[in-house]
C-alpha positions in Angstrom: 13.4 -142.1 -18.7 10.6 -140.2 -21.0 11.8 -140.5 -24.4 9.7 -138.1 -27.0 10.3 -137.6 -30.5 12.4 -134.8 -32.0 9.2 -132.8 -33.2 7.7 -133.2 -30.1 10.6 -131.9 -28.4 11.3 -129.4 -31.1 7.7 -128.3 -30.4 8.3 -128.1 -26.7 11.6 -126.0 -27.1 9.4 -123.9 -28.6 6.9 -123.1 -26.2 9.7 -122.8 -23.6 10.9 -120.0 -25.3 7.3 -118.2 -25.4 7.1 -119.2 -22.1 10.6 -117.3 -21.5 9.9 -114.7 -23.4 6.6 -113.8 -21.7 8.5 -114.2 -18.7 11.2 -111.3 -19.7 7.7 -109.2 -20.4 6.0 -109.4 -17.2 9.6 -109.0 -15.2 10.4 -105.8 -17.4 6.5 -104.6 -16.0 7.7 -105.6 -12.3 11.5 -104.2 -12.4 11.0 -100.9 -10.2 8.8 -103.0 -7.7 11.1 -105.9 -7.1 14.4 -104.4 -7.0 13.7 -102.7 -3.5 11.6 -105.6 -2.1 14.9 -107.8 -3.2 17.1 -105.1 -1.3 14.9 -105.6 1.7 14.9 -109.3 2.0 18.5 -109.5 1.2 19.8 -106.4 3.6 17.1 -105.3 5.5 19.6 -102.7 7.3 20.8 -101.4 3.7 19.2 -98.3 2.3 19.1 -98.5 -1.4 20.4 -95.0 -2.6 18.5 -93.2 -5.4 21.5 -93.7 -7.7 22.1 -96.8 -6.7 18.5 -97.5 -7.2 18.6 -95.9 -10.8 21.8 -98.1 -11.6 20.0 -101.4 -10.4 16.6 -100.7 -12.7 19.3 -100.0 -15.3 21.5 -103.1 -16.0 18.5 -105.6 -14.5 16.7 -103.8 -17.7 19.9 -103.8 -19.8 19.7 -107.9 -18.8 16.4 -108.1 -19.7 16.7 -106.4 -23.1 19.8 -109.1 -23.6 17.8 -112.0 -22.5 14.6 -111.2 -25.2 16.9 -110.8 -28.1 18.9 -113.7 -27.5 15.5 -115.2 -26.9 14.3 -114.6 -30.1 16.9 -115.8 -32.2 17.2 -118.8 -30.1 13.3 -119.0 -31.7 14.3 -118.2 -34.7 16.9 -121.5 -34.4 14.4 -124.0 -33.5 12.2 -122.7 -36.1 15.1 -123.8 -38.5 15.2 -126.9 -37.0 12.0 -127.8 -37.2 12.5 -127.2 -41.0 14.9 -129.2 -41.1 17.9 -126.6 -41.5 20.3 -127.2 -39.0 23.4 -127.7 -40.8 23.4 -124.0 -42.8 24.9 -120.8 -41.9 21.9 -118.9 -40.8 21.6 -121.7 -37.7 25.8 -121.1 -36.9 24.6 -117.4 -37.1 21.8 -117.6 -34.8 23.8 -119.8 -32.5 26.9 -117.1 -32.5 24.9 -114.2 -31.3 23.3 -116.4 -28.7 26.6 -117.4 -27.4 28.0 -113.5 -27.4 24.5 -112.6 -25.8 25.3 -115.5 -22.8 28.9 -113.7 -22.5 27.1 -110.4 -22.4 24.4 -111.3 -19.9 27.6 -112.5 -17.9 29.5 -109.1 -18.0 26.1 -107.7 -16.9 25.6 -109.9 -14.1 29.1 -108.5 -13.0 27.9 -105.2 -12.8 25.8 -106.5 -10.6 28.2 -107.6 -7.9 28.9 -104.7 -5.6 25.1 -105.0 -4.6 25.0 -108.7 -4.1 27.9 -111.4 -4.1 25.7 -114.2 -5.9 25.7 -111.9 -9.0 29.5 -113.9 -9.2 28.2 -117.1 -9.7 25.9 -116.1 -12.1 28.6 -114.7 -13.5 30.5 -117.7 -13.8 28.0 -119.8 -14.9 26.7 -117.6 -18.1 30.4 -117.1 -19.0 30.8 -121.1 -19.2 27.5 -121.5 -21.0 29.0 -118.6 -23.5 31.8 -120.6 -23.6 30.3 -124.2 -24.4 28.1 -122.3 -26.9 31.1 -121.5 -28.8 32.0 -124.8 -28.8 28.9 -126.1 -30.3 29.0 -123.3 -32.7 32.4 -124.4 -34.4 31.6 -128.3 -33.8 28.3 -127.3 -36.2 30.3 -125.5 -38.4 32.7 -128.1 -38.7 29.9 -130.4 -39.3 28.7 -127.7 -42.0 32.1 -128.1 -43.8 32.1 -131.9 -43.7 28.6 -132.2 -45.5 29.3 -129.9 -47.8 32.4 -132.0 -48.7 30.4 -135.1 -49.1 27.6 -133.3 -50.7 30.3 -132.6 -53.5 32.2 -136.6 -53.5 28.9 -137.8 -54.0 
């Protein structure tokens, strides 16, 4: 298996997230085309309403909006990282409103499920991500505690 150093990876992490974020850019430009071409492909004998239409552009934009903000502080993490900041609270921080932004981007999803069942499963799997984010958020602050301890025996 590839093995690469933690910079390198660091650095990588960090294009991914440009890559995402431009991404997130050029879907919030595409939005009002896609959504009926999806609604076609999906339920060709469905007639997308114009509220129902309205409400789509909405929470896929509402998602979108989500996605680039926890986006960016997910940058703003691996930029700490890449310093060399990992165990301080401005990295628990940044990891806590990415985990709330998961669990929102899962509620959003949900709104999503009267037009199309699969909007569940995304559903269940941002919720779980949320969820394990929280996790690694008080297992880092935990860790944050333990240094500091040491830092002070020492």
């Amino acid at each position: 298996m590839l093995k690469i150093s933690n910079k390198a990876s660091t650095n990588l992490s960090l294009v991914f997230s440009g890559v995402f974020m431009a991404s997130v850019i050029i879907m919030s430009v595409l939005v009002p085309f896609l959504i009926p071409r999806f609604e076609e492909m999906t339920f060709p004998a469905r007639q997308l309403s114009k509220l129902s239409y309205l409400y789509l552009i909405f929470v896929v934009y509402l998602i979108l909006i989500v996605a680039a903000i926890a986006d960016a502080f997910l940058f703003a993490l691996l930029l700490k990282v890449r310093e060399g900041l990992v165990f301080c609270d401005k990295s628990i921080s940044y990891i806590r409103f990415v985990s709330w932004s998961v669990f929102a981007e899962a509620f959003l999803f949900l709104l999503l499920f009267p037009f199309n069942f699969f909007a569940c499963f995304i559903f269940i799997a941002a919720f779980m991500l949320g969820m394990a984010l929280r996790v690694v958020k008080n297992v880092l602050g935990e860790a944050i505690l333990i240094k500091t301890e040491n830092d002070y025996t020492v």
